[in-house]
The first five atom37 places (N, CA, C, CB, O) and aatype in JSON, in Angstrom:
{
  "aatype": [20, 20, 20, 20, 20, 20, 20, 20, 20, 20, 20, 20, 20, 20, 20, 20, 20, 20, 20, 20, 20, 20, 20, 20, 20, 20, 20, 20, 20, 20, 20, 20, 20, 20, 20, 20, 20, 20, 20, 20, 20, 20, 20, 20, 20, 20, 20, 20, 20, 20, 20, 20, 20, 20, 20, 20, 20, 20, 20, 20, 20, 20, 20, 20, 20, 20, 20, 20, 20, 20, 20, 20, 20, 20, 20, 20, 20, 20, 20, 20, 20, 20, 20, 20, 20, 20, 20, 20, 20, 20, 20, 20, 20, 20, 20, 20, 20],
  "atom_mask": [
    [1, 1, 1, 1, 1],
    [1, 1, 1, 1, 1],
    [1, 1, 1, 1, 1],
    [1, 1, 1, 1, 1],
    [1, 1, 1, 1, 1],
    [1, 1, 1, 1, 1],
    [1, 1, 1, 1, 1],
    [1, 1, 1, 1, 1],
    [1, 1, 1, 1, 1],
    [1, 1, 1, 1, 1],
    [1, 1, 1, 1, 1],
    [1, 1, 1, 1, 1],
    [1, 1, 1, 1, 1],
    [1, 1, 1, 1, 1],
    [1, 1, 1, 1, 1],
    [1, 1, 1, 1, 1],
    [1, 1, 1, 1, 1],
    [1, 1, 1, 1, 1],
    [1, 1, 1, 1, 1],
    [1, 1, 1, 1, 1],
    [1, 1, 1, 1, 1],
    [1, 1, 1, 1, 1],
    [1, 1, 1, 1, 1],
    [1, 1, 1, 1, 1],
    [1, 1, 1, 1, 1],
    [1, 1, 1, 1, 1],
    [1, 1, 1, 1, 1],
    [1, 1, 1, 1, 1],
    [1, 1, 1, 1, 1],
    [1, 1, 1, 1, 1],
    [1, 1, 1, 1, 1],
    [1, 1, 1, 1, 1],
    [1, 1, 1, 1, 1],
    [1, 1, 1, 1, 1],
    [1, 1, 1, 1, 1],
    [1, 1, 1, 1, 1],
    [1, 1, 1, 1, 1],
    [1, 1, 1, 1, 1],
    [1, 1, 1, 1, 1],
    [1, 1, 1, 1, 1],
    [1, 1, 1, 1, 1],
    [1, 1, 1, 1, 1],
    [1, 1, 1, 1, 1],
    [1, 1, 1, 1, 1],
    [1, 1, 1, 1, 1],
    [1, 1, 1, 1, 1],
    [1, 1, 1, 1, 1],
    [1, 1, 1, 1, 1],
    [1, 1, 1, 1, 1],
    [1, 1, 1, 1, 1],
    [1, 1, 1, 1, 1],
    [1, 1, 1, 1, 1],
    [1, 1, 1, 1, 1],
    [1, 1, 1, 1, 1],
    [1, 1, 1, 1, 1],
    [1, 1, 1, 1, 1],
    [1, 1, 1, 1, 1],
    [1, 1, 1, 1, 1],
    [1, 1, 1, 1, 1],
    [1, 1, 1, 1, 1],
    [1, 1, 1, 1, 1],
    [1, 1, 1, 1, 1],
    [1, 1, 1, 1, 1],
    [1, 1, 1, 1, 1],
    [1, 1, 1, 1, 1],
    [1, 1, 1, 1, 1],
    [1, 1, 1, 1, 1],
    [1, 1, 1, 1, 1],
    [1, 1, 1, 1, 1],
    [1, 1, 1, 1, 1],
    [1, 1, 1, 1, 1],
    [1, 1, 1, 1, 1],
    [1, 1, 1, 1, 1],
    [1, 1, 1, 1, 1],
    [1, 1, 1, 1, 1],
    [1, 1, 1, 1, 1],
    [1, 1, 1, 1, 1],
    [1, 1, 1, 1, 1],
    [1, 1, 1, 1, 1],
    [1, 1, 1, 1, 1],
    [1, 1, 1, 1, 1],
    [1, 1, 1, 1, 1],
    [1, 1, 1, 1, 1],
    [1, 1, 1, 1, 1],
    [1, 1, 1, 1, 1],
    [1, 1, 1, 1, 1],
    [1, 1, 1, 1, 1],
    [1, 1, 1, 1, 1],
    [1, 1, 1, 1, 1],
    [1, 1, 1, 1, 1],
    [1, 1, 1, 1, 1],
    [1, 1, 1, 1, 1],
    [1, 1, 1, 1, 1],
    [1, 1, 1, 1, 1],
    [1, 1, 1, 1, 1],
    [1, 1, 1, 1, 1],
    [1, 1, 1, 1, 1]
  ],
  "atom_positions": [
    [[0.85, -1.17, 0.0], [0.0, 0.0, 0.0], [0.89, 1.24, 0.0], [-0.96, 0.0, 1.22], [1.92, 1.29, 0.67]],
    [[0.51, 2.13, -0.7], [0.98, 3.24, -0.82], [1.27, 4.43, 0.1], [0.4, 3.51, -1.53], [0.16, 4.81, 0.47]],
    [[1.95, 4.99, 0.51], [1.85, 6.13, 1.71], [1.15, 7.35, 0.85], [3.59, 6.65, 2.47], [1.3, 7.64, -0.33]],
    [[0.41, 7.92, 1.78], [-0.1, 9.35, 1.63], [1.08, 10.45, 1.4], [-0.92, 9.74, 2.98], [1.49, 11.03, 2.4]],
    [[1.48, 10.69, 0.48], [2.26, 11.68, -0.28], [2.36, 12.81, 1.19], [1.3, 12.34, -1.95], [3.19, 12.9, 2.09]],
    [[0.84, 13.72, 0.83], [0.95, 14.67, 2.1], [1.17, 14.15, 3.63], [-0.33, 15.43, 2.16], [1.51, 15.01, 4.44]],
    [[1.0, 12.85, 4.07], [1.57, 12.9, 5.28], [2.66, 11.99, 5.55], [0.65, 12.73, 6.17], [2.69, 11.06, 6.35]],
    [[3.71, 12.46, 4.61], [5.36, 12.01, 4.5], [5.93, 12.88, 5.06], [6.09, 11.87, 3.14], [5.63, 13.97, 4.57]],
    [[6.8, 12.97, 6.09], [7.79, 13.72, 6.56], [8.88, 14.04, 5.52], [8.31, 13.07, 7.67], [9.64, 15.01, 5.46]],
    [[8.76, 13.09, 4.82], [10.07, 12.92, 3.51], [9.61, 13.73, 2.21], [10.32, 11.05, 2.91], [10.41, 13.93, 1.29]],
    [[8.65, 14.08, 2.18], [8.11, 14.77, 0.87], [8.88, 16.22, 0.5], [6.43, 15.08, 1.08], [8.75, 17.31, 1.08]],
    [[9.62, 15.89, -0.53], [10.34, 16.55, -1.41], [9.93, 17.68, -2.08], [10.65, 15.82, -2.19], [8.91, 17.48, -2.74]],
    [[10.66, 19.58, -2.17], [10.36, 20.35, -2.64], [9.27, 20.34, -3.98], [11.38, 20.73, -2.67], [8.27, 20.98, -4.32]],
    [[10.1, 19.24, -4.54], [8.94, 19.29, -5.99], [7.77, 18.8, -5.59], [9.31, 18.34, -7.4], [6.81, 19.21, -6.23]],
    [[7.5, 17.85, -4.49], [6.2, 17.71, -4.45], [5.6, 18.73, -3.5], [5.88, 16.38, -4.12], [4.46, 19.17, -3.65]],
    [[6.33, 19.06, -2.6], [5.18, 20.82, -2.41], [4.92, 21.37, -3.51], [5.85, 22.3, -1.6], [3.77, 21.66, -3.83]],
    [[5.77, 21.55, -4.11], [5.63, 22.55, -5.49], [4.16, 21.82, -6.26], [7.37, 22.42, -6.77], [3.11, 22.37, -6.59]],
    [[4.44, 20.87, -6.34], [2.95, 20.23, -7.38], [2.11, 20.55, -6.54], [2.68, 18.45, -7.83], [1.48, 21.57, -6.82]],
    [[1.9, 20.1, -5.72], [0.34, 19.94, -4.55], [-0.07, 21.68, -4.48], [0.87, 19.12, -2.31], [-1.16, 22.23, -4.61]],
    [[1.11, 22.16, -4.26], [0.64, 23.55, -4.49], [0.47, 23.94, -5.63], [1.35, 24.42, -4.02], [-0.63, 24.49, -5.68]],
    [[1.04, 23.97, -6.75], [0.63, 24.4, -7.89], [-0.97, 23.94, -8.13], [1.63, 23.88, -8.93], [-1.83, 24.83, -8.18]],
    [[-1.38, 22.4, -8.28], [-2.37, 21.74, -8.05], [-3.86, 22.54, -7.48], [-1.81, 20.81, -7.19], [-4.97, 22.43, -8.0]],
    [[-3.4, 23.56, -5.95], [-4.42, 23.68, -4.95], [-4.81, 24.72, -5.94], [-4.1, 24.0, -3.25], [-5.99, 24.67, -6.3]],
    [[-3.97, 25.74, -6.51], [-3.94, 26.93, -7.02], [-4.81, 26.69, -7.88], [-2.79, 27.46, -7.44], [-5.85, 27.34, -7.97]],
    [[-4.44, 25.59, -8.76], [-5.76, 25.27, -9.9], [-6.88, 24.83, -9.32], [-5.52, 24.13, -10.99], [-7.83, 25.26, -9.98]],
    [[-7.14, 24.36, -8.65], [-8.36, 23.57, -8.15], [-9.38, 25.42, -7.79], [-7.78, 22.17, -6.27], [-10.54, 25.66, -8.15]],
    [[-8.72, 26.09, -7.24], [-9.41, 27.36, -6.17], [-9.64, 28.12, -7.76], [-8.04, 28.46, -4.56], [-10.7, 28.66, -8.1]],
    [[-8.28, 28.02, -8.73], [-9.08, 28.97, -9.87], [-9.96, 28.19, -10.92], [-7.97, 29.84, -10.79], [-9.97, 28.91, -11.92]],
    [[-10.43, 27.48, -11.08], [-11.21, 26.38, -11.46], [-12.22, 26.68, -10.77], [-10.74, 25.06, -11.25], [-12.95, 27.46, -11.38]],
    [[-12.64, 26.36, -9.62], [-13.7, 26.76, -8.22], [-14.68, 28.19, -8.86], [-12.47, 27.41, -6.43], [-15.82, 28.25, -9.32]],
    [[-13.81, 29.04, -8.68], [-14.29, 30.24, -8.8], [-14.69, 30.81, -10.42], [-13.25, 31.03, -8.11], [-15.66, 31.47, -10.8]],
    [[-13.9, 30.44, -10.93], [-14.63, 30.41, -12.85], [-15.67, 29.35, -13.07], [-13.3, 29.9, -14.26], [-16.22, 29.31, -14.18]],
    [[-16.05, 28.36, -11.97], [-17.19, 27.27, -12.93], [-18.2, 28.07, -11.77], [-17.0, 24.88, -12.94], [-19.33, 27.59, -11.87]],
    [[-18.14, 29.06, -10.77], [-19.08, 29.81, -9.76], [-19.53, 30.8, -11.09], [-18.2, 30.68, -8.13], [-20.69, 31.14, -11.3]],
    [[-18.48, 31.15, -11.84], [-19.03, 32.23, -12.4], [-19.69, 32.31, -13.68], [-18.2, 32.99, -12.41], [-20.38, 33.25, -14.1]],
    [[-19.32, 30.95, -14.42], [-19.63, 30.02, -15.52], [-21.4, 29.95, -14.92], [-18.47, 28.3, -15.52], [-22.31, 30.56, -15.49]],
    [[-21.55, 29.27, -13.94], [-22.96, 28.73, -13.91], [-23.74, 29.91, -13.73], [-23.26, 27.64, -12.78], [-24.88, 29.98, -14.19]],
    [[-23.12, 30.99, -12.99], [-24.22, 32.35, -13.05], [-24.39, 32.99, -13.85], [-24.14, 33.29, -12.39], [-25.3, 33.81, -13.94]],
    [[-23.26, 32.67, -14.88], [-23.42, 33.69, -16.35], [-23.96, 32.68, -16.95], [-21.99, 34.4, -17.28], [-24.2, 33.18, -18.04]],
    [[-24.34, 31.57, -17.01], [-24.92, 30.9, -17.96], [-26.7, 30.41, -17.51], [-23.85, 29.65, -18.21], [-27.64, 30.1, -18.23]],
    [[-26.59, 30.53, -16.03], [-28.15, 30.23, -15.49], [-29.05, 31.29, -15.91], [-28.29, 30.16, -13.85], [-30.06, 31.08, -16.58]],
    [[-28.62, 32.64, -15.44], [-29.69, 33.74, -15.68], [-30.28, 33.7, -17.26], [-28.97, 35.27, -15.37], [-31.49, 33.57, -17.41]],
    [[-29.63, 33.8, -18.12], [-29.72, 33.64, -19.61], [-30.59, 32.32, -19.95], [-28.18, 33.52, -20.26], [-31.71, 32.38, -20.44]],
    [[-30.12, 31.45, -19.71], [-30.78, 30.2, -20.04], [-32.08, 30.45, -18.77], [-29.58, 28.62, -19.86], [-32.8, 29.76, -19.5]],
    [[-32.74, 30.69, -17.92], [-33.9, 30.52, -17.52], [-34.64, 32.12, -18.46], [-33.87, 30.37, -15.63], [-35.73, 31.92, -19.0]],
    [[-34.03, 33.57, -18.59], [-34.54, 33.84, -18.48], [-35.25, 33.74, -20.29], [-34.17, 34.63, -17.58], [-36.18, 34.38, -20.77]],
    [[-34.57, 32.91, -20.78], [-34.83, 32.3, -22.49], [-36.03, 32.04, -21.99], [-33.9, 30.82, -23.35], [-37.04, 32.69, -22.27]],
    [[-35.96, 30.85, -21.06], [-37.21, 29.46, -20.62], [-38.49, 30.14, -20.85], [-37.25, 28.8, -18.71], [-39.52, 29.75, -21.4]],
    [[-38.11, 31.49, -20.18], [-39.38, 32.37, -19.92], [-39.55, 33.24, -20.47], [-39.59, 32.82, -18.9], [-40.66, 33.76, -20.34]],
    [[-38.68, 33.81, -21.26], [-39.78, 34.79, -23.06], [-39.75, 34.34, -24.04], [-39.4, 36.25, -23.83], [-40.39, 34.97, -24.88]],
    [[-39.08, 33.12, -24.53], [-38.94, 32.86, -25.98], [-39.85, 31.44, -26.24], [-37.21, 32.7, -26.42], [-39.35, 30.51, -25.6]],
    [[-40.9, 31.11, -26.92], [-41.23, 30.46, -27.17], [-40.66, 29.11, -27.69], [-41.73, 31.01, -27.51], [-41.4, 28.13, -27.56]],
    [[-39.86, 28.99, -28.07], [-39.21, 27.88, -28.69], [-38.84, 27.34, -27.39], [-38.0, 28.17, -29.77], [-39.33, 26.33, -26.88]],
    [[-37.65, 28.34, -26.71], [-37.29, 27.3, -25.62], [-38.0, 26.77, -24.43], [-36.31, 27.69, -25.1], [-37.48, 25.99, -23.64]],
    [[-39.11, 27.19, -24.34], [-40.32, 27.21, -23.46], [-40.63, 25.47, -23.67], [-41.72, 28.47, -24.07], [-40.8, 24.6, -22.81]],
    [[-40.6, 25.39, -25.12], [-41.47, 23.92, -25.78], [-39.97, 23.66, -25.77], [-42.66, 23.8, -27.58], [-39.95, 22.66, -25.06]],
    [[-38.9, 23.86, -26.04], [-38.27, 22.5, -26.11], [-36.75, 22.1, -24.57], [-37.49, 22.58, -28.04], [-36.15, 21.15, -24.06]],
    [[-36.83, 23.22, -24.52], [-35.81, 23.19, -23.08], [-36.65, 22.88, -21.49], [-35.0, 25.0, -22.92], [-36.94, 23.67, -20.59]],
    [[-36.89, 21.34, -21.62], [-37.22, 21.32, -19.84], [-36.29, 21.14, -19.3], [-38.09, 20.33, -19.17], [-35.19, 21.04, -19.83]],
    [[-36.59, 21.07, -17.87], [-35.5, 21.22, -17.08], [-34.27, 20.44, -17.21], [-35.9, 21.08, -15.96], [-33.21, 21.06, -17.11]],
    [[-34.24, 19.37, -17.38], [-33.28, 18.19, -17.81], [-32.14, 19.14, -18.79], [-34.26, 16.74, -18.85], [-30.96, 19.19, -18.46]],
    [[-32.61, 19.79, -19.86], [-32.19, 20.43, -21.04], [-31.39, 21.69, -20.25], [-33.55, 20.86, -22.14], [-30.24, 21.97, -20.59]],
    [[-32.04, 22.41, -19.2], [-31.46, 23.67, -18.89], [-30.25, 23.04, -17.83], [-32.68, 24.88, -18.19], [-29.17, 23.54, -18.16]],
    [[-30.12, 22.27, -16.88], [-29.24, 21.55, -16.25], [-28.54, 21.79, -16.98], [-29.34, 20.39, -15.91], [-28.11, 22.93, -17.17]],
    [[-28.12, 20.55, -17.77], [-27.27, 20.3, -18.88], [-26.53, 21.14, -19.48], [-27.81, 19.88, -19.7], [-25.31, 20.96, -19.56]],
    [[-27.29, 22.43, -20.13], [-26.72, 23.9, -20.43], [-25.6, 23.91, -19.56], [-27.74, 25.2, -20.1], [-24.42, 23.63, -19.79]],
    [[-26.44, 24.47, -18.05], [-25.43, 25.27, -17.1], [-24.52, 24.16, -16.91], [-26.04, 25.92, -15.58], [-23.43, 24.73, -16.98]],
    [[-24.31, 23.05, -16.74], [-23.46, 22.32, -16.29], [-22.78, 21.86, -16.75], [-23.66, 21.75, -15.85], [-21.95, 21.16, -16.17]],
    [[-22.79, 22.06, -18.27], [-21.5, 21.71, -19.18], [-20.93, 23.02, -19.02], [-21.74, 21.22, -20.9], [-19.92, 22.92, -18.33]],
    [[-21.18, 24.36, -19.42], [-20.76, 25.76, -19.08], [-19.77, 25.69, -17.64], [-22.25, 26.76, -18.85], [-18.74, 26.35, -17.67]],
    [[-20.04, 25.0, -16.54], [-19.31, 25.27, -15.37], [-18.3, 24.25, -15.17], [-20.18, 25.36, -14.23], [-17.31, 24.55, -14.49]],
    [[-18.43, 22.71, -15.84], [-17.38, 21.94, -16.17], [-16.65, 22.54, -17.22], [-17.77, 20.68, -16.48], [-15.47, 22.51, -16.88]],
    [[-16.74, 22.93, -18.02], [-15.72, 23.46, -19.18], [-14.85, 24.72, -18.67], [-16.63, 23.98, -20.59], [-13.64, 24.83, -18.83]],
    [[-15.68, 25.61, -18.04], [-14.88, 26.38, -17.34], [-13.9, 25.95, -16.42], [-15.54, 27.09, -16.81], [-12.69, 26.03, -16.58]],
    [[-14.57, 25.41, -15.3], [-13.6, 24.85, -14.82], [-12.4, 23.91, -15.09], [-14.05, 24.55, -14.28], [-11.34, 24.48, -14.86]],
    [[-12.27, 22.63, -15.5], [-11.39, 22.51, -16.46], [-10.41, 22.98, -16.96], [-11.72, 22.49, -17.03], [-9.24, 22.72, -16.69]],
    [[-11.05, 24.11, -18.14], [-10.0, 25.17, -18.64], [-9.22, 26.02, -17.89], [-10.54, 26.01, -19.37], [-8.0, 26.17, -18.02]],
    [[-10.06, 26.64, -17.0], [-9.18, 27.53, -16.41], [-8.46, 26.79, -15.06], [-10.01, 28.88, -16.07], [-7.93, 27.56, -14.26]],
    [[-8.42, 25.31, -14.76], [-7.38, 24.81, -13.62], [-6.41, 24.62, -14.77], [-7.78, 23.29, -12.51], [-5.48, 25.43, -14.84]],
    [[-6.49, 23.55, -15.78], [-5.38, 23.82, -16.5], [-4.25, 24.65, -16.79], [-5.65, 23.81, -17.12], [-3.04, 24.62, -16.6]],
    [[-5.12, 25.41, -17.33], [-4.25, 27.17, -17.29], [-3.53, 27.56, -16.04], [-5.43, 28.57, -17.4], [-2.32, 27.78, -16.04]],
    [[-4.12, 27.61, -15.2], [-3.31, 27.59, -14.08], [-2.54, 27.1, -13.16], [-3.58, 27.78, -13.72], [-1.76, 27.75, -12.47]],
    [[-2.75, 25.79, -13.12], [-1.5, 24.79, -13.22], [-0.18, 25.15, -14.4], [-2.21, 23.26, -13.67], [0.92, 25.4, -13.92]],
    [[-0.28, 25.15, -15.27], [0.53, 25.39, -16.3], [1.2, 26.6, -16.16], [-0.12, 25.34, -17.45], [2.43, 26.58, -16.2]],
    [[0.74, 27.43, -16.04], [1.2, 29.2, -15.71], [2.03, 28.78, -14.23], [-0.6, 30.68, -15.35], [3.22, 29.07, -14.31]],
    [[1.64, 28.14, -12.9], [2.49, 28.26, -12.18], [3.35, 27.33, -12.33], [2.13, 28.39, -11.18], [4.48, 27.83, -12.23]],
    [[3.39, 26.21, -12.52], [4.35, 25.08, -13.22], [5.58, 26.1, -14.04], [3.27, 23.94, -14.56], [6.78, 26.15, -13.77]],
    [[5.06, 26.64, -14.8], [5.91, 27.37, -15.97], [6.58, 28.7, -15.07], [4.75, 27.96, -17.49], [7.67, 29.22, -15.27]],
    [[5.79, 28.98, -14.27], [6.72, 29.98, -13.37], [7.6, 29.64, -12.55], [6.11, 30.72, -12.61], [8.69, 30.21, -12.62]],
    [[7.43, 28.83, -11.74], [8.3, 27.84, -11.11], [9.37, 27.34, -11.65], [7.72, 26.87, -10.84], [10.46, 27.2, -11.11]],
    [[8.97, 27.0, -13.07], [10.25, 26.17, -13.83], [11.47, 27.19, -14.03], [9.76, 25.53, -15.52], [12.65, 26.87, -14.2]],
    [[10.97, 28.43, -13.99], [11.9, 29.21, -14.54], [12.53, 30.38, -13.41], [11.2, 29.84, -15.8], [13.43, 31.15, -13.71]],
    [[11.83, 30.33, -12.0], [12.94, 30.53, -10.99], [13.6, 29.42, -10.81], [12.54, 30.97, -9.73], [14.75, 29.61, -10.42]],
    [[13.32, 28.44, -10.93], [14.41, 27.18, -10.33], [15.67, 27.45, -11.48], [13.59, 25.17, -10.47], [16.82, 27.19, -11.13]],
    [[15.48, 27.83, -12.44], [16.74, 28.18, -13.29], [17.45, 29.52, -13.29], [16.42, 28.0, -14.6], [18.62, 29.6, -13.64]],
    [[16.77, 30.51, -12.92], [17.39, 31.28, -12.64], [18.03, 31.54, -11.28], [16.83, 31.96, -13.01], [18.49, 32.67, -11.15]],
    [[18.19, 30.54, -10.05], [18.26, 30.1, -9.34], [19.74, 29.88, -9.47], [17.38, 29.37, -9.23], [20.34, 29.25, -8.61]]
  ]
}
């Protein structure tokens, strides 16, 4: 069985460095799929409720779906990105180092 990385006494700079780089994405991920689902809920209900088309064809199942691909994609994208940006910042004090 494997030891828990974080509760190694032995755990090595680079792996702070990941776990932290990691948290960084996770919190900016967090906060873009918060902002993903509010920019995408208001719009999509307030369709539900003046436009005829989506009235008849978007039930609820349909509007879910909307917002919740919108707040996975965001999120996603923007932990990536940010993993990568601090990864890539990191990489390049350790060399100028």
């Amino acid at each position: 069985m494997a030891k828990n990385v974080a509760q190694s006494p032995m755990t090595s700079f680079d792996q702070q460095l990941a776990k932290r780089c990691s948290q960084e994405g996770v919190k900016a991920g967090v906060k873009a799929a918060v902002v993903a689902t509010i920019a995408t809920a208001i719009p999509t209900f307030a369709s539900v409720r003046m436009l005829p088309w989506a009235r008849a064809n978007l039930n609820p199942t349909a509007q879910a779906l909307i917002i919740s691909t919108a707040a996975g994609m965001a999120y996603f994208i923007v932990a990536d990105k940010t993993i990568l940006a601090t990864a890539r910042k990191n990489s390049f004090h350790q060399v100028s180092n």
